[in-house]
N, CA and C atoms as an extended XYZ file, in Angstrom:
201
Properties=species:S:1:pos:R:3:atomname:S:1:resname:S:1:resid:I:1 pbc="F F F"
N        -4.133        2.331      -14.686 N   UNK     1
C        -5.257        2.716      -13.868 CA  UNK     1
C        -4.726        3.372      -12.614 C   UNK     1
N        -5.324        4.633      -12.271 N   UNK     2
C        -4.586        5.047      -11.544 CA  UNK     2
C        -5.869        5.673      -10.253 C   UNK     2
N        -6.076        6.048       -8.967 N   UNK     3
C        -6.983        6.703       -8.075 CA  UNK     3
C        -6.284        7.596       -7.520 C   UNK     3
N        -6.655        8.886       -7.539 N   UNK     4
C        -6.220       10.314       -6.653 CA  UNK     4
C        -5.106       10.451       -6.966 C   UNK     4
N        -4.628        9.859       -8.268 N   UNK     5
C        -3.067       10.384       -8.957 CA  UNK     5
C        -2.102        9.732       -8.052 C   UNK     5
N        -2.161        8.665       -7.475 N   UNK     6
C        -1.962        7.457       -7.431 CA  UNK     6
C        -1.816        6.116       -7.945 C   UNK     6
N        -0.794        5.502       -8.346 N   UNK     7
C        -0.916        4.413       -9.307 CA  UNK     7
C        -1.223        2.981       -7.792 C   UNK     7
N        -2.290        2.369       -8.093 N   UNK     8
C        -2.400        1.231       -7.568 CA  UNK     8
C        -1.681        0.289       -7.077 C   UNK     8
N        -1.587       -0.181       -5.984 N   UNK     9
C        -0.752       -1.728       -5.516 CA  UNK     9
C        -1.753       -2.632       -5.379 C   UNK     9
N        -1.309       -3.860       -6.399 N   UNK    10
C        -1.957       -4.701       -6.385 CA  UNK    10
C        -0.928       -6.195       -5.980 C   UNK    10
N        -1.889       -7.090       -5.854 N   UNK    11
C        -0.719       -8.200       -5.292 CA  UNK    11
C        -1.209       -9.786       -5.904 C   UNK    11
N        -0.445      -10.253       -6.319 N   UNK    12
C        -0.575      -11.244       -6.601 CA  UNK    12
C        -0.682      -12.727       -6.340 C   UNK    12
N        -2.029      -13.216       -5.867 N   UNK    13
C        -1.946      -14.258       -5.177 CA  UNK    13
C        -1.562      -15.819       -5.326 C   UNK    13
N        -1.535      -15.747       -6.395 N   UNK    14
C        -0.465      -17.049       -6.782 CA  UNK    14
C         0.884      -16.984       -6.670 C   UNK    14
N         1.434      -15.615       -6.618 N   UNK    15
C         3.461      -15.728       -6.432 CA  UNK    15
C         3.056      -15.576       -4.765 C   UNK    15
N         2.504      -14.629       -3.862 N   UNK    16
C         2.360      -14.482       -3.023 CA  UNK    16
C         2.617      -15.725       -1.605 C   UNK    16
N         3.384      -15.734       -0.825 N   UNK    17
C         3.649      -16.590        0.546 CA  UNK    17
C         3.608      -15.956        1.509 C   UNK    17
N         2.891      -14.678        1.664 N   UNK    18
C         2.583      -14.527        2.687 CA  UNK    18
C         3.718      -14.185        3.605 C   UNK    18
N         5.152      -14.143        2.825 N   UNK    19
C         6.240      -13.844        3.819 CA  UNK    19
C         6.232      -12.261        4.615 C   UNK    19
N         5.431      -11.608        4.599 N   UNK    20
C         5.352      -10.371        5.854 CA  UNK    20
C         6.170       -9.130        5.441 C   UNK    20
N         6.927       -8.903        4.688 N   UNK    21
C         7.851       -7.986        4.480 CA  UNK    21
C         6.944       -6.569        4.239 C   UNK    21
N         6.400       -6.662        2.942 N   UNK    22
C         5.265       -5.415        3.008 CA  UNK    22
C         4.537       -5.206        3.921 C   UNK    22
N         4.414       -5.981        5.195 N   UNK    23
C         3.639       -5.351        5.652 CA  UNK    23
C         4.360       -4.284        6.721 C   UNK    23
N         5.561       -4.479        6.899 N   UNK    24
C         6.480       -3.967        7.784 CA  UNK    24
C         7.483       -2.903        7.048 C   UNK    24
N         7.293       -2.919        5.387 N   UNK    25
C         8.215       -1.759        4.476 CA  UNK    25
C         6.748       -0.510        4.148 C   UNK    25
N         5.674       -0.950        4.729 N   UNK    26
C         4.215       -0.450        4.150 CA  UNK    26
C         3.132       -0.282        5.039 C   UNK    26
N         3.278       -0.198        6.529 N   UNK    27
C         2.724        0.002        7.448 CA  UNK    27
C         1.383        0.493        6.638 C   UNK    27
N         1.477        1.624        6.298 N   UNK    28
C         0.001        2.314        6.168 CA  UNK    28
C        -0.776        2.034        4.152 C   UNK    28
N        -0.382        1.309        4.005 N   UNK    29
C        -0.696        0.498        2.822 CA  UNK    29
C        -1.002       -0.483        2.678 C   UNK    29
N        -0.376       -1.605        3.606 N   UNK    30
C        -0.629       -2.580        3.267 CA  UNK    30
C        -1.403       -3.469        4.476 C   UNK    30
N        -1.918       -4.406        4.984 N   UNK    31
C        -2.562       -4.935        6.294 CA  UNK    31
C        -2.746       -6.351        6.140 C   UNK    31
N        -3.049       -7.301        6.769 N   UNK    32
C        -2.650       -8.989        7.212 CA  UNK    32
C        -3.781       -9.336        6.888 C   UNK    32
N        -4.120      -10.478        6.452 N   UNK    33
C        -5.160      -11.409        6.797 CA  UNK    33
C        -5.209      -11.833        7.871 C   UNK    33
N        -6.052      -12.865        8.625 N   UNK    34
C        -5.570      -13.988        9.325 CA  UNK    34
C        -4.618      -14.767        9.249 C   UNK    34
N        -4.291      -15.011        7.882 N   UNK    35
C        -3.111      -15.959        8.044 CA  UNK    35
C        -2.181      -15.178        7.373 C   UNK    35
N        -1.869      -13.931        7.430 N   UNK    36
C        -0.403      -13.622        7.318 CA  UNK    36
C        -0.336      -12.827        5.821 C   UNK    36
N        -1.246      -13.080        4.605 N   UNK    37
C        -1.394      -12.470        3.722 CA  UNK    37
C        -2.145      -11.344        3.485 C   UNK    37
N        -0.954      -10.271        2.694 N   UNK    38
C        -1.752       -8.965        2.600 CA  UNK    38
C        -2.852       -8.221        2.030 C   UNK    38
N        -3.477       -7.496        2.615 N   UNK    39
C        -4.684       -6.831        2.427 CA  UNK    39
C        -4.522       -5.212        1.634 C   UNK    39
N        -4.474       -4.904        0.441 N   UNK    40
C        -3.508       -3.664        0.117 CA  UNK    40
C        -4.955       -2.906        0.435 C   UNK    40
N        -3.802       -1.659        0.910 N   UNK    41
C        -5.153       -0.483        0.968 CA  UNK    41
C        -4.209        0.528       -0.003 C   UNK    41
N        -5.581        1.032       -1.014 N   UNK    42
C        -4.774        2.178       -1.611 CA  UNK    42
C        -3.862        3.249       -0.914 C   UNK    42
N        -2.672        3.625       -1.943 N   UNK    43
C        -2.269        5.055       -1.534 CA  UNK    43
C        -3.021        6.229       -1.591 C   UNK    43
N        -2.977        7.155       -0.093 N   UNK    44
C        -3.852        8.500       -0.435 CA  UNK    44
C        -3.334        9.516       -0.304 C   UNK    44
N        -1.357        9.626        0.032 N   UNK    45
C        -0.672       10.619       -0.049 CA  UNK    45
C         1.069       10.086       -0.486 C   UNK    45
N         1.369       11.256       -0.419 N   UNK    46
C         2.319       10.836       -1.122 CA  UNK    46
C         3.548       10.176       -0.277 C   UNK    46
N         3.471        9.958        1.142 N   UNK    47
C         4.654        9.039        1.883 CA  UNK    47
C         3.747        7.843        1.214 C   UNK    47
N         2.617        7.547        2.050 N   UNK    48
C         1.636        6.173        1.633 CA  UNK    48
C         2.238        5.751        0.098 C   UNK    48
N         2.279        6.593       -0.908 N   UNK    49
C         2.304        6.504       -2.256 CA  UNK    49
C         4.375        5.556       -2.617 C   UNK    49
N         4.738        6.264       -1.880 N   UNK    50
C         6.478        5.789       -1.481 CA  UNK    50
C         6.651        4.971       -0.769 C   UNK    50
N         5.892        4.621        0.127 N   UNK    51
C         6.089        3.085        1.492 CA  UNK    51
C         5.453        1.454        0.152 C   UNK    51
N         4.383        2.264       -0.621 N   UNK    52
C         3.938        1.387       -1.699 CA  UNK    52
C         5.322        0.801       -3.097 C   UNK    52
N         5.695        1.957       -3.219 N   UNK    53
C         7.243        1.292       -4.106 CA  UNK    53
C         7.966        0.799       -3.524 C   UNK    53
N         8.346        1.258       -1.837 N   UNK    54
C         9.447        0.167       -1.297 CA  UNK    54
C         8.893       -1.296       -1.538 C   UNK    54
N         7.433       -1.064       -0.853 N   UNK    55
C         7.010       -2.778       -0.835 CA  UNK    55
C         7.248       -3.422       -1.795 C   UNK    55
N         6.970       -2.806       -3.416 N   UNK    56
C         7.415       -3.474       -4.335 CA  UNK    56
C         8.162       -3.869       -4.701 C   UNK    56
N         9.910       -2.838       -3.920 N   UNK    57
C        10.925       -3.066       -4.241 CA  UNK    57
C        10.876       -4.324       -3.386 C   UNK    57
N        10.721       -5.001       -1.998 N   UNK    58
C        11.113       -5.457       -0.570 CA  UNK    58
C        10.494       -7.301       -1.008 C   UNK    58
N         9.433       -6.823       -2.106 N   UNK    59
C         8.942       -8.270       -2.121 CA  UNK    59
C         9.959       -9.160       -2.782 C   UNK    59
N        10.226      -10.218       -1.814 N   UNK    60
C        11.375      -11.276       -2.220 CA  UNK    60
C        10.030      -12.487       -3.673 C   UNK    60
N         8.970      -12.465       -3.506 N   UNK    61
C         8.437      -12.974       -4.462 CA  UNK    61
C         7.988      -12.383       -5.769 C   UNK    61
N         8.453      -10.913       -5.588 N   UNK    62
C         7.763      -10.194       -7.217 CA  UNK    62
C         5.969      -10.123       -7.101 C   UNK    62
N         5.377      -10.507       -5.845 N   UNK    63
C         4.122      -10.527       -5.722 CA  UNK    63
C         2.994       -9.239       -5.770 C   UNK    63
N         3.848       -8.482       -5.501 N   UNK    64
C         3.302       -7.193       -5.392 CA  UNK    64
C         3.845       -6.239       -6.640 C   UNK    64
N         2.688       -5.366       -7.230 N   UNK    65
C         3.125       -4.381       -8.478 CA  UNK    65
C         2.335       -2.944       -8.156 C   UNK    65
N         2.639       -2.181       -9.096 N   UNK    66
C         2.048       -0.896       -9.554 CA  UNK    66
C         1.234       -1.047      -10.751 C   UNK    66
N        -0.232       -0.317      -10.585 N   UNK    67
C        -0.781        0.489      -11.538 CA  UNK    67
C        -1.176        0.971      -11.608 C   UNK    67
């Protein structure tokens, strides 16, 4: 599934702890809850689209994917 030829970041809230890394490898992708867990906003260009694979690479829990 893909939007604006964009493949999706989605995140997974059961591996997920909230440890912060995406939100700091993904500035413009990704955003906090209150308590520290992320809020994904789609990619709508193509850095946004690349800050989204680091995060995936950066997550120490595997919590975060592509689709």
């Amino acid at each position: 599934m893909s939007t604006g030829g964009h493949a999706r970041l989605l995140v997974d809230p059961v591996r997920c702890e909230g440890v912060g890394i995406c939100l700091h490898v993904a500035p413009e992708v990704v955003r906090s809850d209150s308590w520290g867990y992320p809020i994904v906003i789609d990619p709508t260009d193509a850095r946004a689209d690349r800050q989204a694979d680091a995060a995936v690479r950066a997550c120490p829990r595997r919590a975060l994917l592509r689709r």
